[in-house]
ROVEXDO-740189 format. One record per residue (C-alpha): residue number from 1; y, z, x. Coordinates in Angstrom, 2 decimals. Last residue first. Example, Ala and Ser with C-alpha at 12.3 -4.5 7.8 and 13.67 -1.06 7.14 Angstrom:
 resi   north      up    east
    2   -1.06    7.14   13.67
    1   -4.50    7.80   12.30
END
This chain:
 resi   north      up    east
  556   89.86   20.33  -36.67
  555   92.34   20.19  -33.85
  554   92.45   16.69  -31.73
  553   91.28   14.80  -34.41
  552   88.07   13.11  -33.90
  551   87.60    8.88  -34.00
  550   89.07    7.55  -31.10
  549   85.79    9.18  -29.09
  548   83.35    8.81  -31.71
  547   81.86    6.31  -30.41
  546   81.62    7.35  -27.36
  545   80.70    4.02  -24.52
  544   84.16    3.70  -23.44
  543   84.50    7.73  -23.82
  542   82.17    7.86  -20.37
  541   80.81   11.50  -20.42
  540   79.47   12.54  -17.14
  539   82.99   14.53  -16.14
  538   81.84   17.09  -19.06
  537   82.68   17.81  -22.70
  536   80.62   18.93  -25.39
  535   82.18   18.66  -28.75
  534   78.99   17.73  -30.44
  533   79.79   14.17  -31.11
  532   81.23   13.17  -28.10
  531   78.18   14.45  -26.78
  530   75.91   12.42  -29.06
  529   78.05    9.75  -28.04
  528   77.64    9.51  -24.49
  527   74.17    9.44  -24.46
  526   73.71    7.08  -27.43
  525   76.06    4.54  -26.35
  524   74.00    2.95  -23.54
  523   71.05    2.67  -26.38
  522   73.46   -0.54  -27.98
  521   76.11   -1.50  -29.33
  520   78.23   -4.56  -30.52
  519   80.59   -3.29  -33.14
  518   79.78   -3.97  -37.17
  517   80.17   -0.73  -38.32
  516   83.06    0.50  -36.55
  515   85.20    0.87  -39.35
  514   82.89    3.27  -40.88
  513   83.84    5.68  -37.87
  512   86.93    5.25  -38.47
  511   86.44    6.07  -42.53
  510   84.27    9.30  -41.49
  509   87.43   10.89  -39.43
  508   85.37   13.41  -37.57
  507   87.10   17.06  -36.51
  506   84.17   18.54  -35.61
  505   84.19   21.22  -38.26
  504   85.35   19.36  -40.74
  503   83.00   15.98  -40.31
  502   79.98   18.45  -40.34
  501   81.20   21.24  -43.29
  500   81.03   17.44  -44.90
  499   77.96   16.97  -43.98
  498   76.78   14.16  -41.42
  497   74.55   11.41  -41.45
  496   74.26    8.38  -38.90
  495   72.80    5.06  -38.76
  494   70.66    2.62  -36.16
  493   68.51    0.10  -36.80
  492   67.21   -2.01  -33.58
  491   67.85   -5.47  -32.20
  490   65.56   -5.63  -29.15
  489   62.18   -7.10  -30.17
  488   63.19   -8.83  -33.07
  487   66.36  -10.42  -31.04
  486   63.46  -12.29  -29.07
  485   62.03  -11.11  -25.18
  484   63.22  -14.04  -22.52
  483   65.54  -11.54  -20.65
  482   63.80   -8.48  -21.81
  481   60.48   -9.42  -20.40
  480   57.89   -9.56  -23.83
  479   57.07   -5.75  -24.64
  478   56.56   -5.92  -28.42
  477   53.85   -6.42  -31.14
  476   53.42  -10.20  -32.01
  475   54.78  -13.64  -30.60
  474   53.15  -16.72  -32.25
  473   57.34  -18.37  -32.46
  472   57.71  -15.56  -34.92
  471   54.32  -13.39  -35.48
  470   55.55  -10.43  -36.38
  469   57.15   -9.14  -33.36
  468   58.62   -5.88  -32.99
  467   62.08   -3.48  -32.28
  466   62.53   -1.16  -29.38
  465   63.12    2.86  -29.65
  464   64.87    3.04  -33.12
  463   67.83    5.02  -33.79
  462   68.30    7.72  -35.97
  461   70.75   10.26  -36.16
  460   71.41   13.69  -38.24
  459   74.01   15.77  -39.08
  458   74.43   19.46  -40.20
  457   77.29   22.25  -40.36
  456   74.61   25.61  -40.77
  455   74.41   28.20  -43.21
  454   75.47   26.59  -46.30
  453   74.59   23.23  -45.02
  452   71.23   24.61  -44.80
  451   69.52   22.29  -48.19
  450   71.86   19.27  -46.81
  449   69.83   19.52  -43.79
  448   66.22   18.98  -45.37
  447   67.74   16.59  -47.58
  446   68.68   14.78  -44.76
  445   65.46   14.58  -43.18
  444   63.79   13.87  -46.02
  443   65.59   10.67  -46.21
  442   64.46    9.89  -42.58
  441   61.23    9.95  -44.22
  440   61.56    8.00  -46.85
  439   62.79    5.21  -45.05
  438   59.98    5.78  -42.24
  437   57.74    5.42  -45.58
  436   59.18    2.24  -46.63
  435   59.54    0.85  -43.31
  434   55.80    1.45  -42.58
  433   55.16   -0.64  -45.89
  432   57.14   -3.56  -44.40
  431   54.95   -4.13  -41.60
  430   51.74   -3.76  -43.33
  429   53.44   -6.86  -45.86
  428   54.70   -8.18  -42.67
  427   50.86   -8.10  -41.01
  426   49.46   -9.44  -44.29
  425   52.22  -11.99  -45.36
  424   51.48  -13.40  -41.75
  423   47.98  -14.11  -42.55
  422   45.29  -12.14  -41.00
  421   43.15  -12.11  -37.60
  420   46.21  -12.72  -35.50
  419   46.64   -9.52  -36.01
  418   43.55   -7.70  -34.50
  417   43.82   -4.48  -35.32
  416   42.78   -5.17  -38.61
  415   43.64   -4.03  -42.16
  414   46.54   -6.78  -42.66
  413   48.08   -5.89  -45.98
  412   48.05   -7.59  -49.23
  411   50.12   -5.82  -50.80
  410   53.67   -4.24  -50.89
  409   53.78   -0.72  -52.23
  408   51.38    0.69  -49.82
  407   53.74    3.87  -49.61
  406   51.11    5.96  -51.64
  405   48.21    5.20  -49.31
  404   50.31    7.65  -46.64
  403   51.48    5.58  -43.77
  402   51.43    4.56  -39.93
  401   47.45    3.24  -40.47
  400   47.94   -0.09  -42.20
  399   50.47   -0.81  -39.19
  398   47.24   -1.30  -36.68
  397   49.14   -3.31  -34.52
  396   51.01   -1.35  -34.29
  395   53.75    1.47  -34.30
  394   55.89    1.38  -37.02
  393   57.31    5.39  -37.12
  392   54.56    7.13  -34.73
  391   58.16    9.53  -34.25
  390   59.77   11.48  -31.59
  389   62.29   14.16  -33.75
  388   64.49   15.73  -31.36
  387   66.46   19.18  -32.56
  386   69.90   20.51  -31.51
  385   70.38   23.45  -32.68
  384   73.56   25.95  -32.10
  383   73.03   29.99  -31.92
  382   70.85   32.73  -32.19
  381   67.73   30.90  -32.62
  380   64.39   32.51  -34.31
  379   65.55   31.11  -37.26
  378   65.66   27.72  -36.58
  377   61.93   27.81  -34.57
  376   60.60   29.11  -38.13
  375   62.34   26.66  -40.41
  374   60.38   23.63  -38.47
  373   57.41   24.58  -40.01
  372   56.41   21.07  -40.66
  371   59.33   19.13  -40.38
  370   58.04   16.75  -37.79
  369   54.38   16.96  -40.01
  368   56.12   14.28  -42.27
  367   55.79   11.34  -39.58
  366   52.13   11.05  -40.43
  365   49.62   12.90  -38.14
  364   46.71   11.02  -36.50
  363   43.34   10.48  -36.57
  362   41.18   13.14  -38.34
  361   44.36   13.78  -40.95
  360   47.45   15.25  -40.84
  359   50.41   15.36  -43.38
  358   48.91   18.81  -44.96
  357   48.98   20.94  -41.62
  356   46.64   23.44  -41.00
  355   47.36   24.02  -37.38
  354   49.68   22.41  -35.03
  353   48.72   20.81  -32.07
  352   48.43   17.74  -33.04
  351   52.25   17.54  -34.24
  350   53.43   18.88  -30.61
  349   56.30   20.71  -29.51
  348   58.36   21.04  -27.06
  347   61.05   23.09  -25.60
  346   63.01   21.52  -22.88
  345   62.55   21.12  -19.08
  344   59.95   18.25  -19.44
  343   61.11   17.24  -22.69
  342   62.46   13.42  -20.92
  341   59.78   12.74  -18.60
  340   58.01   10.26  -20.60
  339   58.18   11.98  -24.23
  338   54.75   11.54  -25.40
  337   52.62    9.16  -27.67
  336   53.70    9.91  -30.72
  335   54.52   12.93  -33.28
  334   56.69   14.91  -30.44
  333   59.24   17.74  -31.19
  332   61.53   18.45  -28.83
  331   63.36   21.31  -29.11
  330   67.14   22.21  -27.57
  329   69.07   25.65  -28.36
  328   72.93   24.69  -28.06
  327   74.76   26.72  -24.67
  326   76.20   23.94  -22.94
  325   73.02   23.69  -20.83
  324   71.33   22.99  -23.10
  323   73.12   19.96  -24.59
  322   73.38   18.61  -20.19
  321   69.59   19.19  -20.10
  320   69.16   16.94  -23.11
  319   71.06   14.02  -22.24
  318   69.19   13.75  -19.21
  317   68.64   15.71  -15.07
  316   68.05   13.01  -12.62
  315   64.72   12.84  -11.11
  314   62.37   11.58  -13.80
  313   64.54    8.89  -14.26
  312   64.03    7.01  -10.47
  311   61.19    4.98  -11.46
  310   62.03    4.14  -14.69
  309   65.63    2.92  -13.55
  308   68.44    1.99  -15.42
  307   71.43    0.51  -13.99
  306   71.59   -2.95  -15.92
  305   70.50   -0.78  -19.15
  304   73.19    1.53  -18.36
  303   72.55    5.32  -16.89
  302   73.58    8.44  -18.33
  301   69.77    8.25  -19.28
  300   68.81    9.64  -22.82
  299   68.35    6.14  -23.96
  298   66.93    5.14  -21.21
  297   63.84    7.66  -21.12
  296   62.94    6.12  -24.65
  295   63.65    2.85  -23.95
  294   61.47    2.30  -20.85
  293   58.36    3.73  -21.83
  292   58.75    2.98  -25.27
  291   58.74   -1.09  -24.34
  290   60.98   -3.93  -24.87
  289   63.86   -2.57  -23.63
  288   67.40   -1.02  -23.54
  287   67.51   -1.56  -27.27
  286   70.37   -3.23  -29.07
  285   73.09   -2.17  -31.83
  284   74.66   -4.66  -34.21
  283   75.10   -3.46  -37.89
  282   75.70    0.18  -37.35
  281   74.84    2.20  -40.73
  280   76.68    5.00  -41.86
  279   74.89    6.99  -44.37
  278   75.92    8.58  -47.87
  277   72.64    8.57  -49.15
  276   70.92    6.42  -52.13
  275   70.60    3.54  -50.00
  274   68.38    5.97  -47.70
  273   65.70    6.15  -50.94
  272   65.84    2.71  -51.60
  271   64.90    1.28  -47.96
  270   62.26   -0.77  -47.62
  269   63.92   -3.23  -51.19
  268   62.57   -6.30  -49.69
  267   65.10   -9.14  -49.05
  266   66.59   -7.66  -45.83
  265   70.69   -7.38  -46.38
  264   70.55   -5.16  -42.94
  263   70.19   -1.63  -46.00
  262   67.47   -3.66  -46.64
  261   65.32   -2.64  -43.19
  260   63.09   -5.40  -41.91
  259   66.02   -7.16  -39.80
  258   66.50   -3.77  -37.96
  257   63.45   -3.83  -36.32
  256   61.42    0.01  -36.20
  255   58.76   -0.23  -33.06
  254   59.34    3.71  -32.99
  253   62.38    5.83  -34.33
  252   64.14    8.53  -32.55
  251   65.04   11.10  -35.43
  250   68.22   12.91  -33.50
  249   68.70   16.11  -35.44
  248   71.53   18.62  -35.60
  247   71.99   22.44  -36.47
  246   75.59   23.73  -36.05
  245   76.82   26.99  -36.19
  244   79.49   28.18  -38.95
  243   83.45   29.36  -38.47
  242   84.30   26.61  -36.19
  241   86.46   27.92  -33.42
  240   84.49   27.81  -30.85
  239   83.45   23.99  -31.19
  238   87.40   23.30  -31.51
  237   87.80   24.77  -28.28
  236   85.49   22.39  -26.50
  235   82.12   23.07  -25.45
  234   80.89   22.68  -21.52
  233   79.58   21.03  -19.11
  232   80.23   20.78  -15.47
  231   76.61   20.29  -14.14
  230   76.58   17.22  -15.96
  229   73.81   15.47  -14.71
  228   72.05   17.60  -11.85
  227   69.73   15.53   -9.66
  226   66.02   16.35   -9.48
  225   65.51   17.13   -5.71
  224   63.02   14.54   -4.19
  223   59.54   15.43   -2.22
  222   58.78   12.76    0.76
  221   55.26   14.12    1.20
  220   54.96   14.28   -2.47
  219   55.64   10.85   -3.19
  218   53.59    9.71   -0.77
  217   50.75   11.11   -2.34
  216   51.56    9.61   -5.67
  215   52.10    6.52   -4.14
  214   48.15    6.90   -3.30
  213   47.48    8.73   -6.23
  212   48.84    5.48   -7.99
  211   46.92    3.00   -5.49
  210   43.75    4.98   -6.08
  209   43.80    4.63   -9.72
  208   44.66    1.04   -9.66
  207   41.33    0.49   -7.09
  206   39.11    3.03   -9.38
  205   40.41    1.26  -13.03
  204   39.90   -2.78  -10.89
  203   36.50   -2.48  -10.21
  202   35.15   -1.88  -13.02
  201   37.52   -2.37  -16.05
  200   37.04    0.93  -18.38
  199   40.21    2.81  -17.59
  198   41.56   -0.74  -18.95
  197   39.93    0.29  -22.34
  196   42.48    3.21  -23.08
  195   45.01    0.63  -23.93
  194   42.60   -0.71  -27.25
  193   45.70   -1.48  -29.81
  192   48.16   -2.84  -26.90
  191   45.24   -4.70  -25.04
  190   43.98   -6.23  -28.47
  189   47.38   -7.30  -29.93
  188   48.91   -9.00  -27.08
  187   45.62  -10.38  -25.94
  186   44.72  -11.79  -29.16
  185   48.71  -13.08  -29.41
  184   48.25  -14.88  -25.86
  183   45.13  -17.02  -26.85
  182   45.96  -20.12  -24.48
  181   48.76  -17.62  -22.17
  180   45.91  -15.31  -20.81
  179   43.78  -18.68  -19.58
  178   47.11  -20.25  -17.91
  177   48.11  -17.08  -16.50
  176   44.46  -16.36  -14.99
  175   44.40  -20.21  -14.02
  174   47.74  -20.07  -11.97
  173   46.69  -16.81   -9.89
  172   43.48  -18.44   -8.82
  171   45.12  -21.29   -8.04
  170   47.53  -19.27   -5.83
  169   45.25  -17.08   -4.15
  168   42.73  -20.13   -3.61
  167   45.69  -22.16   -1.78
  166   46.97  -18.77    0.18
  165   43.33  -18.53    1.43
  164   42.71  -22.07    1.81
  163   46.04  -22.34    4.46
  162   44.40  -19.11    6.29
  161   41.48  -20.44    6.93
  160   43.18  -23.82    8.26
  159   45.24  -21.85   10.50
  158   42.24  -19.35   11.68
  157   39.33  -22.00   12.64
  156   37.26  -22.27    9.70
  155   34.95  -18.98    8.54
  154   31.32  -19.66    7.57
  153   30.23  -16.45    6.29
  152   26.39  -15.40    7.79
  151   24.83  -13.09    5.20
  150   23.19  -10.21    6.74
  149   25.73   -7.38    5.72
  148   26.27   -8.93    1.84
  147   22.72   -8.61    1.11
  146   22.37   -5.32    2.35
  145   25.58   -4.36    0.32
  144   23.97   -6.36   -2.73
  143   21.02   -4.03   -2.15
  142   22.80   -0.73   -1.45
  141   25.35   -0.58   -4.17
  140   23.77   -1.79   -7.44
  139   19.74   -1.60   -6.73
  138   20.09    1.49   -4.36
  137   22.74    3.37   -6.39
  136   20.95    2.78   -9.74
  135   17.73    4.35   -8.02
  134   19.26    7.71   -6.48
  133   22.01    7.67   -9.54
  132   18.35    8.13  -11.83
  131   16.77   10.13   -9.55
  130   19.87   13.01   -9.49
  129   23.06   13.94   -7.85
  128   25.53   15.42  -10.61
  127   25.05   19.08   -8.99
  126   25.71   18.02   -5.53
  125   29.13   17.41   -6.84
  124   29.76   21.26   -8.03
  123   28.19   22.66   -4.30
  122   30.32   20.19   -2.21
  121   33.70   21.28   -3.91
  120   35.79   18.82   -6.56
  119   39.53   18.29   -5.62
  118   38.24   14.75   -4.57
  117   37.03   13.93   -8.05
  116   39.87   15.87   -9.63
  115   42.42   13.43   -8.11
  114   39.79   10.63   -9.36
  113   39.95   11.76  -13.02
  112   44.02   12.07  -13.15
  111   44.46    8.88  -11.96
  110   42.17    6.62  -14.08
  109   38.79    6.15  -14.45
  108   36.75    6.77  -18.07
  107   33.90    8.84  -18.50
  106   30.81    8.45  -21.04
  105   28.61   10.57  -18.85
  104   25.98    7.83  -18.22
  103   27.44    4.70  -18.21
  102   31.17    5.47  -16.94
  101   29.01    8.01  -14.10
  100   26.78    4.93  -13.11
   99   29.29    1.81  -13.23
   98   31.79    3.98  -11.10
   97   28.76    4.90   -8.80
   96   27.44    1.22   -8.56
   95   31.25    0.24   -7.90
   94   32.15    2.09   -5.33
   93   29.06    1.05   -3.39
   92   29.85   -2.61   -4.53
   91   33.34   -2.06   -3.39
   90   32.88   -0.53   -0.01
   89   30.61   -3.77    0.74
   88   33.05   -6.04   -0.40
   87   35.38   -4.44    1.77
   86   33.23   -4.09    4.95
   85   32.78   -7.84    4.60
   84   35.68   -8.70    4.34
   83   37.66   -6.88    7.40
   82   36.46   -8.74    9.81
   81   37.62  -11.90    9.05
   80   40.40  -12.16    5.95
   79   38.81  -12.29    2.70
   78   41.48   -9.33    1.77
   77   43.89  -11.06   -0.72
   76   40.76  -13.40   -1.96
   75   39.14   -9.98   -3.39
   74   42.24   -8.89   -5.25
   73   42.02  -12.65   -6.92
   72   38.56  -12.67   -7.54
   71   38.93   -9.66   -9.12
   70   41.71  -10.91  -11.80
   69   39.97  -14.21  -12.02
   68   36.63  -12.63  -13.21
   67   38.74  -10.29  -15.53
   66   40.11  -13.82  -16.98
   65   36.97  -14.99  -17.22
   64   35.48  -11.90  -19.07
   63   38.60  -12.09  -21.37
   62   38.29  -15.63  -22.15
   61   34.73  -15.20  -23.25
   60   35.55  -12.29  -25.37
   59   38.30  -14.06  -27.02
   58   36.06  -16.80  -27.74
   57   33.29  -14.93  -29.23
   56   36.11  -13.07  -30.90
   55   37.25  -16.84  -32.84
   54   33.40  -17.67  -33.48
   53   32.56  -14.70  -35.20
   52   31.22  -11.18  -34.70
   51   32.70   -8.87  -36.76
   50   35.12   -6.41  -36.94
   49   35.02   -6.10  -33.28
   48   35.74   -2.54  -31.93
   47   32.04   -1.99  -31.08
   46   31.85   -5.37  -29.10
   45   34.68   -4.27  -26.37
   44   33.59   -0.59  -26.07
   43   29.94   -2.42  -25.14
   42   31.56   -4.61  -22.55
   41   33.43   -1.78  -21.26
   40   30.46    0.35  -21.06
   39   28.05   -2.10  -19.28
   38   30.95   -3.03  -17.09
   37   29.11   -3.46  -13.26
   36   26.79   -6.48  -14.41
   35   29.14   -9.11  -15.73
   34   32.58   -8.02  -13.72
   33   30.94   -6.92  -10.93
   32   28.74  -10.18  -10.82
   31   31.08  -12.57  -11.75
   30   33.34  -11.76   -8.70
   29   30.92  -11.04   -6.23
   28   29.63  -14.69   -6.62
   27   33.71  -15.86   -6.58
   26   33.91  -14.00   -3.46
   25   30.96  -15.27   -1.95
   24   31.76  -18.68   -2.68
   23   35.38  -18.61   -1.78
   22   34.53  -17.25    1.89
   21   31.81  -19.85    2.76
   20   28.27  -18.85    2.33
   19   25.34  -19.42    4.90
   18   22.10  -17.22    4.91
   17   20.31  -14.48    6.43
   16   18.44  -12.93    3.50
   15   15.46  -14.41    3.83
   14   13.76  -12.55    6.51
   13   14.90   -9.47    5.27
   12   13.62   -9.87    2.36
   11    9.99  -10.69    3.57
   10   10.20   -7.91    5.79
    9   10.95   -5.26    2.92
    8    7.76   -7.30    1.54
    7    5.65   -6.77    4.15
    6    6.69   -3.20    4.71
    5    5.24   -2.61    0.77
    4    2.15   -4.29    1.11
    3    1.99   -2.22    4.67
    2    1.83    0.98    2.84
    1    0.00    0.00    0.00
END
């Protein structure tokens, strides 16, 4: 048995020195990581199919050739001789253990789970060591690393090498763009409804996840002070002289478009409980970007658009540091996906992690939980309250699930994930009925502060994050580049509220502000504002971009 088995390790190593240029081997590697190395992405991909028809069976092909491309394209960067072959070979090891532990412990790679890989002791990984890794890691990462390590690769002399490397790199480049742009609107709406599936992508989840920590690592070697904004603040005399406190909300909206809301002459009657209230609407006010994760940290930014920075926000001090600071209490309450950076010095408070509450189900909460006990942090605070109000608002694609079955007033609706799945009445008809209930919404809000105007002077904003596609020019969801992104994507709603004890206390003149109605704004004006509107002055203020700044008297 003994020397059957030695015959046959001798047979395979007899045949395994071959020829293969450097394309070949990495377009081989290619297809196989991608095909054999993502058993769980593969079968995450075909359980969130509605069904299987001809139109996924394409997507899904597309999608394993453009992953093919993606990692044939990282591997082309680094066929240079020498280092190649070590690299392929530390990839297919990587790779059989990222396959294994995704496959058989359900896990998903990203960041935060490799950091704690390396954190974890000797004794705790010894632990996950077993037959079953033993024999997976031979067949996946020892055998095609074998196989790799006696291959011969047939290199040309270095100028001409290096020529076909930047020609394969740049083909390869052009046909993943090309194949993404043919069915653009099933990537747009799969990889923004499924995110979490990228932590899936073997190789490519370890090598991002590495780069971050990486930078992350750097980071921390080269530690930055967060910058103070405002340092200098404080409340004018008019604020101390008002006989009640204030209690104010900013409601920032998500993926809300202004041309779907009727109080912007929309056809549909979305918003008949707001045209009931004595709002004041701006006409023409535009996002910062495409994307939450720019817009939301922007607008709090002292920063301009053309001056904004995601990179660089999370060390400078916000909007909300420079209200606390002043002396006003300051929550955050979140009902999405997080505040990027901007609550991390302020009070905050989750939705999901509150307990038996009524607008909550086994997915998600519904905008309503925001007020949900929100009476107990106001009396607990001695003074001023200034309350944020993240909300799930529009966000898609799945819009079906963003409201209460009550505010399905206009039917059909798209019930899939996958937009380009249903007709365009569907998806605006979905669209429309997260309006509705955002509408009503925001109208609770109100009511909720005109019911404390006795105790408190009151006012609300809202303004959306970044607007949406619906299909227009075969564009859906949001995030396009902000120079070529359409006027859906960037031209948000955005209105105020006060109460009267509101206007007198501060000193606003409502009918200037009304006059102002149809300016050109935008998030830059939000910062500045907000203080202008709470009396709060400082050397960071910029009364160009206050919009209340002509419009209070000088003594209230």
């Amino acid at each position: 048995m003994y020397q059957k088995f030695k015959a046959t390790l001798q047979a395979i190593h007899n045949r395994s020195n071959f020829n293969i240029s450097p394309f070949l081997l990495g377009l081989v590697s290619s297809i196989l990581l991608i095909l054999l190395y993502n058993n769980s992405l593969w079968r995450a991909i075909l359980e969130r199919q509605d069904s299987l028809n001809i139109e996924n069976a394409l997507f899904i092909t597309s999608l394993f050739i453009t992953l093919v491309l993606l990692t044939k394209l990282i591997i082309s960067i680094v066929s240079i001789r020498y280092l190649f072959k070590p690299m392929l070979i530390i990839l297919f090891i990587a790779s059989s253990l990222a396959s294994y532990f995704m496959d058989s412990y359900g896990i998903m790679i990203e960041q935060t789970m490799l950091e704690n890989v390396l954190a974890t002791d000797m004794s705790e990984s010894l632990e996950l060591f077993n037959s079953s890794l033993f024999f997976s890691f031979i067949i996946y990462g020892l055998l095609p690393s074998y196989l790799i390590y006696r291959c011969t690769i047939n290199y040309k002399p270095v100028i001409r090498e290096t020529l076909t490397r930047i020609g394969i790199i740049s083909i390869t480049a052009l046909l993943l763009f090309g194949n993404i742009f043919l069915l653009y609107p099933e990537y747009s709406s799969f990889t923004r409804e499924h995110k979490v599936l990228r932590f899936l992508v073997n190789p490519i989840n370890y090598l991002w996840a590495v780069g971050l920590s990486s930078v992350n690592q750097l980071s921390n070697a080269m530690p930055q002070q967060l910058t103070a904004i405002g340092s200098d603040a404080t409340l004018t005399k008019s604020w101390q002289q008002r006989g009640k406190k204030s209690l104010s909300i900013l409601v920032i909206g998500e993926t809300a478009r202004a041309e779907n809301f009727s109080l912007y002459n929309y056809a549909r009657k979305t918003n008949p409980e707001l045209a009931k209230k004595d709002i004041i609407i701006f006409n023409n006010v535009f996002s910062c970007g495409t994307t939450t994760e720019v817009s939301l940290p922007c607008i709090f930014s002292h920063h301009e658009r053309q001056g904004f920075k995601t990179s660089s926000a999370k060390y400078n001090e916000n909007l909300l540091d420079i209200i606390k600071r002043s002396g006003i209490s300051v929550l955050w309450r979140e009902n999405n996906s997080g505040c990027k950076g901007i609550c991390d010095r302020i009070d905050t408070s989750y939705t999901a992690h509150q307990k038996n509450i009524p607008f909550c189900n086994d997915r998600e909460c519904f905008d309503e939980a925001l007020l949900h006990d929100i009476d107990n942090y106001i009396q607990q605070q001695d003074g001023d309250i200034f309350l944020v109000f993240h909300q799930k608002g529009s966000h898609g694609p799945a819009y079906h699930l963003r409201y209460p079955e009550k505010f399905e007033r206009f039917t059909p609706v798209c019930r899939s994930n996958q937009l380009q799945d249903c007709t365009r009445e569907q998806v605006v008809n979905a669209y429309d009925n997260t309006i509705l209930y955002t509408d009503f919404f925001l109208s609770k809000v109100i009511d909720f502060l005109k019911d404390r105007s006795q105790e408190f002077d009151t006012s609300m904003i809202y303004v959306s994050d970044h607007g949406e596609s619906l299909g227009e020019q075969n564009f859906y969801l949001h995030g396009l580049p902000y120079t070529f992104a359409p006027d859906t994507q960037k031209h948000v709603p955005m209105m105020m509220w006060f109460s009267e004890g509101f206007e007198r206390s501060y000193g606003i003149q409502r009918s200037c502000i009304d006059n102002k109605r149809d300016g050109a704004y935008s998030h830059d004006n939000i910062f500045h504002s907000v203080l202008g509107m709470l009396g709060i002055t400082t050397s960071a203020l910029n009364k160009e971009l206050d919009i209340f700044s002509d419009c209070k008297t000088e003594n209230p």
